[in-house]
BAMIKOL-477071 format. One record per residue (C-alpha): residue in one letter; x, y, z. Coordinates in Angstrom, 2 decimals, decimal comma, always signed. Example, Ala and Ser with C-alpha at 12.3 -4.5 7.8 and 13.67 -1.06 7.14 Angstrom:
2
 bavo       u       v       w
    A  +12,30   -4,50   +7,80
    S  +13,67   -1,06   +7,14
//
This chain:
431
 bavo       u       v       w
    X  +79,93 +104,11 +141,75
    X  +82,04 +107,29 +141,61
    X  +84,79 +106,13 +139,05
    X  +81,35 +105,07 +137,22
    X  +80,18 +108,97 +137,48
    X  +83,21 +110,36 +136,55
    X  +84,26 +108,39 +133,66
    X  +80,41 +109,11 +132,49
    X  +80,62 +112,68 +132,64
    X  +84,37 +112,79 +131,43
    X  +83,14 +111,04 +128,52
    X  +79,91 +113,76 +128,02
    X  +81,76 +116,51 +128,57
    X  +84,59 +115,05 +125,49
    X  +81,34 +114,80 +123,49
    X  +80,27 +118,20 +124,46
    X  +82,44 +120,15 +124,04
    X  +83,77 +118,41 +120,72
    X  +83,68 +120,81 +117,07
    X  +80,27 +121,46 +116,78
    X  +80,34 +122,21 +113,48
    X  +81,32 +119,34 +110,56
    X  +85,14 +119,46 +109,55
    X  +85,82 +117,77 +105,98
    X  +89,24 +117,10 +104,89
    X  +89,41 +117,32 +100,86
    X  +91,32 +116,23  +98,30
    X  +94,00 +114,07 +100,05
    X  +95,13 +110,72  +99,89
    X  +93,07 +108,68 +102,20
    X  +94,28 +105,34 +104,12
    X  +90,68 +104,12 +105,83
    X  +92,41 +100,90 +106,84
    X  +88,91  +99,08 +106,58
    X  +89,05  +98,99 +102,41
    X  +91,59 +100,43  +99,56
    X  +93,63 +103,13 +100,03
    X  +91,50 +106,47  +98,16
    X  +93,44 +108,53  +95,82
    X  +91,18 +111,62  +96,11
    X  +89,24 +111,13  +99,32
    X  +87,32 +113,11 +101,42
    X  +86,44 +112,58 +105,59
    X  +83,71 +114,25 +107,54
    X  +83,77 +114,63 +111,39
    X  +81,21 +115,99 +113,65
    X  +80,70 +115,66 +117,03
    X  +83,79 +113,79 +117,89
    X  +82,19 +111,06 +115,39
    X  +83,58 +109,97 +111,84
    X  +80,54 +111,13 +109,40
    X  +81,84 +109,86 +106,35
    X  +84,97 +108,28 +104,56
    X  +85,24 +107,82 +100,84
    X  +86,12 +109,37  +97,87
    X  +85,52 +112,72  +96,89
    X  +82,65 +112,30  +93,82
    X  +80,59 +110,03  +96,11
    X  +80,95 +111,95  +99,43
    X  +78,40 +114,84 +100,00
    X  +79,96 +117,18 +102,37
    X  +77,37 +118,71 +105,00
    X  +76,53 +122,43 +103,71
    X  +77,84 +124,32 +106,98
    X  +80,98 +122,30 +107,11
    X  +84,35 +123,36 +107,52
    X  +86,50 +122,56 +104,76
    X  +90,26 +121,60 +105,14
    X  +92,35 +121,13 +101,92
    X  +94,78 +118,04 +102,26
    X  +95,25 +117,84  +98,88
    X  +99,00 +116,67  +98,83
    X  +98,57 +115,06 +102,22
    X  +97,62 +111,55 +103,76
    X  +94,60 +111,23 +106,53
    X  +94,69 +107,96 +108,18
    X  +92,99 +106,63 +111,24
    X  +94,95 +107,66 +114,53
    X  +97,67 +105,45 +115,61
    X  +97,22 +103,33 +118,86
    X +100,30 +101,93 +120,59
    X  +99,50  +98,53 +122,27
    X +102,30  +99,05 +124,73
    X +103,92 +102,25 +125,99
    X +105,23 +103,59 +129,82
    X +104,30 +107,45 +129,16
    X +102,73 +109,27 +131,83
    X +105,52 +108,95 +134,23
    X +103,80 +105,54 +135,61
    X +105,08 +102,79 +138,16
    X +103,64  +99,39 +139,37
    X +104,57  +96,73 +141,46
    X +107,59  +97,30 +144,53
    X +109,47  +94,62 +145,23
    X +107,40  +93,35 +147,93
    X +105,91  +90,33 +145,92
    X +106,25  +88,95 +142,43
    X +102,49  +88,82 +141,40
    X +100,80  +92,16 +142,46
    X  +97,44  +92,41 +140,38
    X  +95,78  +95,09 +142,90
    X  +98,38  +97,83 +141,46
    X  +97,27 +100,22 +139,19
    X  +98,47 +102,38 +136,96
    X  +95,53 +104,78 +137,09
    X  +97,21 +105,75 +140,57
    X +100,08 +106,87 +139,04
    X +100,10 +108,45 +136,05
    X +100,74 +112,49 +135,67
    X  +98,99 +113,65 +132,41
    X +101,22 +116,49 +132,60
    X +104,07 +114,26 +131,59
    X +106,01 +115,30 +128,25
    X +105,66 +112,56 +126,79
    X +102,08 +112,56 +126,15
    X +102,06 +115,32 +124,08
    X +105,33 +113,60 +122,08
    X +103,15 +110,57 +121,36
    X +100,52 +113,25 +120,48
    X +103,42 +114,59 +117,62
    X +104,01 +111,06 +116,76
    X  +99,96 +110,52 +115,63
    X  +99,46 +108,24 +118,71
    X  +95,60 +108,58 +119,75
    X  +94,93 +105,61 +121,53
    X  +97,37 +104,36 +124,05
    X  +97,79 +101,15 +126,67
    X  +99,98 +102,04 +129,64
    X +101,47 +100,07 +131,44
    X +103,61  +99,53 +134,60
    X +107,03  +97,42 +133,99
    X +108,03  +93,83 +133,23
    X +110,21  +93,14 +136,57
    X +106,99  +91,03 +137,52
    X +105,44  +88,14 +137,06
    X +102,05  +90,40 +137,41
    X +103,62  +94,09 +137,80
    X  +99,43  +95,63 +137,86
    X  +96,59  +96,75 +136,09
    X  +97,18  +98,86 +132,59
    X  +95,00 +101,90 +131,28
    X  +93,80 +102,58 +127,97
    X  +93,92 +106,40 +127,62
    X  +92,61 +108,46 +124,46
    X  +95,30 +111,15 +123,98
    X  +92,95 +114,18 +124,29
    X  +94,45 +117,57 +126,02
    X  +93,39 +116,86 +129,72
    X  +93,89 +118,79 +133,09
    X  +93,43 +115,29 +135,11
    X  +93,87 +111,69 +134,38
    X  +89,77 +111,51 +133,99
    X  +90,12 +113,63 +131,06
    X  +92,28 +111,05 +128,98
    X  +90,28 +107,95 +130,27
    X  +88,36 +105,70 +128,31
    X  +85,40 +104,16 +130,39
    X  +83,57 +100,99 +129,70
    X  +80,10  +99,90 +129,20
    X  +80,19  +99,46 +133,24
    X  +81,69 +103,09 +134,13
    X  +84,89 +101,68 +134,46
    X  +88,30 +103,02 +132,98
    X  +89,28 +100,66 +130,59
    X  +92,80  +98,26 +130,98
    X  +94,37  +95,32 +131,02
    X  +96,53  +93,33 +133,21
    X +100,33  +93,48 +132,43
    X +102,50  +90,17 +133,14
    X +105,98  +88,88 +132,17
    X +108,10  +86,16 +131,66
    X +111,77  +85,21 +131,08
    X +114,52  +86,76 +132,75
    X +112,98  +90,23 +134,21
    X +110,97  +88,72 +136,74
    X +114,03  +86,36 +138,00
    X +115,84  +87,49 +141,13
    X +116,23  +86,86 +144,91
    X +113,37  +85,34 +146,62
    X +110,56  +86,41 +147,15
    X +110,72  +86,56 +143,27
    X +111,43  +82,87 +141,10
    X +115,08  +82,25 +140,41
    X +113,60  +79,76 +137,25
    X +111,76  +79,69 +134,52
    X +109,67  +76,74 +135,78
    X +109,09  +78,30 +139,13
    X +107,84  +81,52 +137,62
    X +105,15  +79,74 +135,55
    X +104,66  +77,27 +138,57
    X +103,76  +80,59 +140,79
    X +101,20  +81,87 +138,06
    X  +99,55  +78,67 +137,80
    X  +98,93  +78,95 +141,58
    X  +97,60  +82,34 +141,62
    X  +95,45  +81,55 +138,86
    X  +93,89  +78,35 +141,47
    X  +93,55  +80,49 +144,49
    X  +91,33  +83,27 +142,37
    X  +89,28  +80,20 +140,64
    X  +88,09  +79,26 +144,16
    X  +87,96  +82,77 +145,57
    X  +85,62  +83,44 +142,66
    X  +84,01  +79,45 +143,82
    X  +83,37  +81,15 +146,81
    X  +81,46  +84,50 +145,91
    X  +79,19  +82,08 +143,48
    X  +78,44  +79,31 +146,32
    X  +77,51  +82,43 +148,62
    X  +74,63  +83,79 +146,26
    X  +74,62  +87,08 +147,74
    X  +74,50  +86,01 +151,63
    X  +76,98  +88,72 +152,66
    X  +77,66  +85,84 +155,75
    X  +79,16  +83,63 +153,73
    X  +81,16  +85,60 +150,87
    X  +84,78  +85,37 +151,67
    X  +86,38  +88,86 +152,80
    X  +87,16  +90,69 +149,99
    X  +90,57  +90,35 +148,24
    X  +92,01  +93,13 +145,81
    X  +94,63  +90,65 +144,11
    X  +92,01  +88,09 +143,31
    X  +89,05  +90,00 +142,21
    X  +91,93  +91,30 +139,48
    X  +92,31  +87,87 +138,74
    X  +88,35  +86,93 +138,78
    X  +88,39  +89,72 +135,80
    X  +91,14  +87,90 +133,77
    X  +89,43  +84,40 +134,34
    X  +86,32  +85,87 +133,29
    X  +87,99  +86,90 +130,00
    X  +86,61  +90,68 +131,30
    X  +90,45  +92,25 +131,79
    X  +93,07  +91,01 +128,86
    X  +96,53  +90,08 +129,69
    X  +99,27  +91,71 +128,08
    X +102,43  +89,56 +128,27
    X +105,84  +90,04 +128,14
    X +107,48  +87,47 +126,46
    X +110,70  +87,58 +124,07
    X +112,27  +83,49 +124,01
    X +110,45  +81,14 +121,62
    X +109,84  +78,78 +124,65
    X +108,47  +81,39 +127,13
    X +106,24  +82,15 +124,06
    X +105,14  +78,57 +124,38
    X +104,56  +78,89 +128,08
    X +102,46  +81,96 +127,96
    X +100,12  +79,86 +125,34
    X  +99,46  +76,91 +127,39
    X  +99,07  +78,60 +130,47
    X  +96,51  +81,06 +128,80
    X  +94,45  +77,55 +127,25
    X  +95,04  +75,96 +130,73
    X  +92,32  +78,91 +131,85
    X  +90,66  +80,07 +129,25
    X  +92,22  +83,31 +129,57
    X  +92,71  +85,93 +126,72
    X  +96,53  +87,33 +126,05
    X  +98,11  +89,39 +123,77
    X +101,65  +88,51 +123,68
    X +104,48  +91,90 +123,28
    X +107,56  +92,09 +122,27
    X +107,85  +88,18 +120,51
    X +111,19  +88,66 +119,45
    X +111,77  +85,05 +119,07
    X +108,41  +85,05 +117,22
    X +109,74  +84,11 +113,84
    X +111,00  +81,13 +115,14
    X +107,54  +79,62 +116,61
    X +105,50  +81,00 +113,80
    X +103,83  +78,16 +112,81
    X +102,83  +77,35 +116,64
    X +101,75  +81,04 +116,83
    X  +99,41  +81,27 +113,90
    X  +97,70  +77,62 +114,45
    X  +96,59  +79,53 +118,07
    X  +95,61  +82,38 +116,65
    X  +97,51  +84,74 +119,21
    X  +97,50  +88,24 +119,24
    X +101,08  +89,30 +118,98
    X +102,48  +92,71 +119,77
    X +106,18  +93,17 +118,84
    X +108,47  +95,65 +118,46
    X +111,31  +95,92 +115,55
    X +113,80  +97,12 +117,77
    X +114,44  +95,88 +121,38
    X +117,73  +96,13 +122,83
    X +119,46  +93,76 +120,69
    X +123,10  +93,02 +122,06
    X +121,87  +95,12 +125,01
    X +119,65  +92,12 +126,28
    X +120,37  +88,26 +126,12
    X +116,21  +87,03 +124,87
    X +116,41  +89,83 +122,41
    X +119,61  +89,23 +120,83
    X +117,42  +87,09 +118,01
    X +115,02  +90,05 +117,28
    X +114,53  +90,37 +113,73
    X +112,28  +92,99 +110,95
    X +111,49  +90,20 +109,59
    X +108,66  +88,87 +112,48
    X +106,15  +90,66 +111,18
    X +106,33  +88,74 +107,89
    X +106,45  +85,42 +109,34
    X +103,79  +85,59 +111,70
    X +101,36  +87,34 +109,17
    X +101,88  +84,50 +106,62
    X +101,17  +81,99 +109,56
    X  +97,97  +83,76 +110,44
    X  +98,83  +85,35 +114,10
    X  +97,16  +88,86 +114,03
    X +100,55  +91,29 +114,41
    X +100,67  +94,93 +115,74
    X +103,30  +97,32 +116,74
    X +104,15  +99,07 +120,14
    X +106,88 +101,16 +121,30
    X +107,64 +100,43 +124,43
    X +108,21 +103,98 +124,75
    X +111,15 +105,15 +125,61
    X +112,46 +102,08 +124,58
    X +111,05 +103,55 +121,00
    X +109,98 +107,07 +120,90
    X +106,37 +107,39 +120,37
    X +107,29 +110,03 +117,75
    X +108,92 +107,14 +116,03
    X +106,37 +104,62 +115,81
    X +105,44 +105,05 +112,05
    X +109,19 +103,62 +111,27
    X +108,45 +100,40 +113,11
    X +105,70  +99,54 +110,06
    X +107,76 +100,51 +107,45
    X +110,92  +98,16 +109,01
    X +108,47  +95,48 +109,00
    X +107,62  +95,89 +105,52
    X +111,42  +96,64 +104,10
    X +111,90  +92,99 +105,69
    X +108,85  +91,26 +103,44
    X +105,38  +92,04 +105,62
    X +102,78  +93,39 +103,46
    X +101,79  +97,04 +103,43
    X  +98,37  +96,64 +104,13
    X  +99,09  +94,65 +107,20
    X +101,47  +96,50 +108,39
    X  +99,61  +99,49 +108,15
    X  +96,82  +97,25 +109,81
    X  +99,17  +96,62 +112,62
    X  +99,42 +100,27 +114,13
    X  +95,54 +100,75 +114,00
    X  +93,08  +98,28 +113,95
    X  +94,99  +95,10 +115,30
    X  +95,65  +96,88 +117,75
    X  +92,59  +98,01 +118,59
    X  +91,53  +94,24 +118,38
    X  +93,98  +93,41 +121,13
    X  +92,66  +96,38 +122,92
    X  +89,18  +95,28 +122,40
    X  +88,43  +98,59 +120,90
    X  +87,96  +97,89 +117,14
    X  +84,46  +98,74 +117,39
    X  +85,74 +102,41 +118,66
    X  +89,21 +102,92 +117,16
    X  +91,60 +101,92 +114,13
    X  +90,25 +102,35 +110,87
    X  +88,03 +105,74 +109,04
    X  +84,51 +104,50 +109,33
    X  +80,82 +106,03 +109,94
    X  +79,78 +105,86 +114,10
    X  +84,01 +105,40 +114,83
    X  +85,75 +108,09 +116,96
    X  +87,29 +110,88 +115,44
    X  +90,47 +110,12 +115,99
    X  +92,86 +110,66 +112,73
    X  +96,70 +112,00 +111,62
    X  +97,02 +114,13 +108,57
    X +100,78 +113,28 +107,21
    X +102,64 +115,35 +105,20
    X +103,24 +112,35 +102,50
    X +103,00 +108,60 +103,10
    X +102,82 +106,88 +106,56
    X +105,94 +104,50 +105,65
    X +108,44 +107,36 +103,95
    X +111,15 +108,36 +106,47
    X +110,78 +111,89 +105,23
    X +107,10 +112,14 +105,87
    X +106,02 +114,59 +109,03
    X +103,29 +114,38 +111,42
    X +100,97 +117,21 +110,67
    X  +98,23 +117,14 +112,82
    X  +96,70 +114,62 +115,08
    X  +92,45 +114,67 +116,32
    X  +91,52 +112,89 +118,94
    X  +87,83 +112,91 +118,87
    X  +87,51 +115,90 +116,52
    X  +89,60 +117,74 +118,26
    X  +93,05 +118,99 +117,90
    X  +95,38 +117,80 +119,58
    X  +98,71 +118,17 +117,88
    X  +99,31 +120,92 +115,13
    X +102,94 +121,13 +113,32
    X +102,61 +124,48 +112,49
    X +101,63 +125,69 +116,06
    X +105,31 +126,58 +117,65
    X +104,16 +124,98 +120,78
    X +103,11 +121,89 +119,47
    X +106,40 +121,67 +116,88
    X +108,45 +121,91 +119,29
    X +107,16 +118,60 +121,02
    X +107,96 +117,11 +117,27
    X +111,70 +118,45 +116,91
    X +113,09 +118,69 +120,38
    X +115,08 +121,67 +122,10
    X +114,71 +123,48 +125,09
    X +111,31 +122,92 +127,17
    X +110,10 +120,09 +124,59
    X +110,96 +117,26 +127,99
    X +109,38 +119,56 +130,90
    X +108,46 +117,18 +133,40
    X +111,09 +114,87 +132,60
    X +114,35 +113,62 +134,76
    X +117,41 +111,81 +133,30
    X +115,89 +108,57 +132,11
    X +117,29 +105,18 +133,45
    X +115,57 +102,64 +131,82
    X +116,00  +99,07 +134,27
    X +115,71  +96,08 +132,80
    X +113,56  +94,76 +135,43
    X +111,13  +98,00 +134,97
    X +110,69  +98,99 +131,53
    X +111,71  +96,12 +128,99
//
């Protein structure tokens, strides 16, 4: 009941408090992401709402609106990163392999550094998430990346009250050490399939009881995290780089009905086929230790391709800091240099990922009722020479180029990592 009255009135005051007066960008180049790309385009915001997208003779821009001339420029729909450790966030300890009742909501510090770099990279919409040294390393959060004193202010609550997240799970060689972890690859799916039984009759149990508090079973943090993912409520977002703990991740998720989005896939291209005929939602990443790490030593640009002619819906993450959310624009334009299409690829940092998020109704592409979350880009999204100009995260502000603050987040020097130690990224944490 409280997290349900906070996230409610975090999410009031966001509306509140957002321009009260209509903003319309004119003249630019914009990339709506839910039809063609409009030479001359024009898009309204009010309210932290989109208004209007389209082009410029057929808009008809509100009379007390503010006008912004982005003639020159590109506006496109705010970028979401599927996968990302900003925030300064931990999970699981090394207590237990499978540790579903940890969240990441008790750890993050929204005065980390790095928010307001993935704020100068056109980020809006991220999904944190603890590391892969787990089987089941805890819960992820879906943050908008508005300017916020407290982690409420960056939440994103639910229909329910609820922040918003996923759970985060891995396979292959992170979660492989000393008991009480698996040394195998069949003993770590062997373990999940177990969990997975005891919450199906935990959950057997609360039914059977219809609501006699005598005879519900006493209440269990790890399994009512894994009630959510049986119920198809809470997503899991996999770790997974080897074609055949690809595989695994698939039938385990069919076994129970469960709904995954699969990161990293760097063997992807080699199980496209497999891939597409299931549908799966696949996350990757362009560039992921390769020679630094044995599973991703076969990571290749040219994923993206292969699993978008096979059918698989394809995003990007970052994986920040394993990419810098600053960054994330090249991962696209990689993709495409290696034979994905533009549109998809520009598809992949918005709205698929809001798909995998379960946002797209929200998030991801320029359209009336949608947040107003957008980048303004100093040329086109996939040119190495183009700069992040602004970012709006619900009609607000965010990130401004020409503010010194905020530029300095964008370049680097001197107070642009405040908050920040030496960074040692651990295999068994962050990849």
């Amino acid at each position: 009941m409280l997290f349900r009255n906070l996230c409610s009135l975090v999410l009031w005051l966001s509306l509140a408090f957002a321009q009260d007066v209509p903003v319309a960008f004119t003249g630019g180049r914009v990339i709506p992401i839910a039809g063609p790309e409009i030479p001359d385009g024009v898009v309204v915001i009010e309210k932290g709402k989109i208004v209007a997208a389209g082009p410029s003779a057929s808009i008809r821009i509100p009379a007390n609106a503010r006008r912004q001339d982005v003639r020159g420029k590109t506006v496109m729909p705010g970028l979401i990163d599927s996968h990302s450790h900003i925030g300064g966030i931990d999970g699981g300890d090394s207590s237990a392999p499978i540790q579903p009742e940890v969240r990441v909501l008790d750890s993050l510090d929204v005065r980390d550094a790095r928010i307001q770099k993935a704020q100068a990279g056109g980020i809006t919409v991220v999904n944190v998430m603890p590391g892969s040294g787990h089987l089941l390393s805890g819960q992820t959060l879906y943050l908008k990346l508005r300017d916020g004193r407290t982690v409420y202010d960056l939440l994103m609550p639910g229909a329910d009250g609820k922040p918003l997240g996923g759970i985060k799970m891995a396979n292959g060689t992170n979660s492989r050490r000393n008991a009480p972890f698996p040394g195998t690859r069949a003993k770590s799916a062997a373990l999940v399939r177990e969990e997975y039984v005891k919450a199906q009759e935990y959950r057997d149990k609360i039914h059977k009881a219809n609501g006699d508090t005598s005879k519900l079973p006493a209440r269990d943090l790890r399994l009512e995290a894994l009630v959510e993912v049986l119920d198809r409520k809470r997503v899991v977002h996999h770790h997974t780089h080897r074609h055949d703990d690809i595989l695994t991740v698939l039938r385990i998720a069919k076994e129970f009905n469960i709904r995954v989005v699969l990161h990293h896939v760097s063997d992807g291209w080699k199980v496209a086929e497999e891939l597409g005929a299931a549908k799966a939602m696949c996350s990757i990443i362009v560039l992921d230790s390769p020679g630094g790490k044995e599973e991703a030593k076969d990571v290749s640009f040219a994923t993206g391709g292969a699993l978008e002619k096979a059918g698989a819906l394809v995003g990007f993450h970052t994986d920040d800091g394993i990419t810098d959310s600053r960054l994330f624009l090249r991962s696209p334009a990689l993709a495409v240099r290696a034979g994905m299409s533009r549109e998809k690829a520009l598809f992949g940092v918005t709205m698929a990922n809001a798909m995998m998020l379960g946002l797209e109704d929200r998030v991801g592409s320029l359209e009336a009722g949608k947040d107003a979350d957008l980048v303004i880009l100093s040329g086109d999204p996939l040119s190495v020479y183009t700069k992040v100009l602004e970012t709006w995260v619900d009609g607000a502000k965010v990130f401004d180029r020409a503010d010194p603050k905020d530029r300095l987040y964008a370049t680097g020097g001197f107070g642009a990592s405040h908050d920040q130690g030496p960074e040692i990224f651990y295999v068994e944490e962050f990849e």
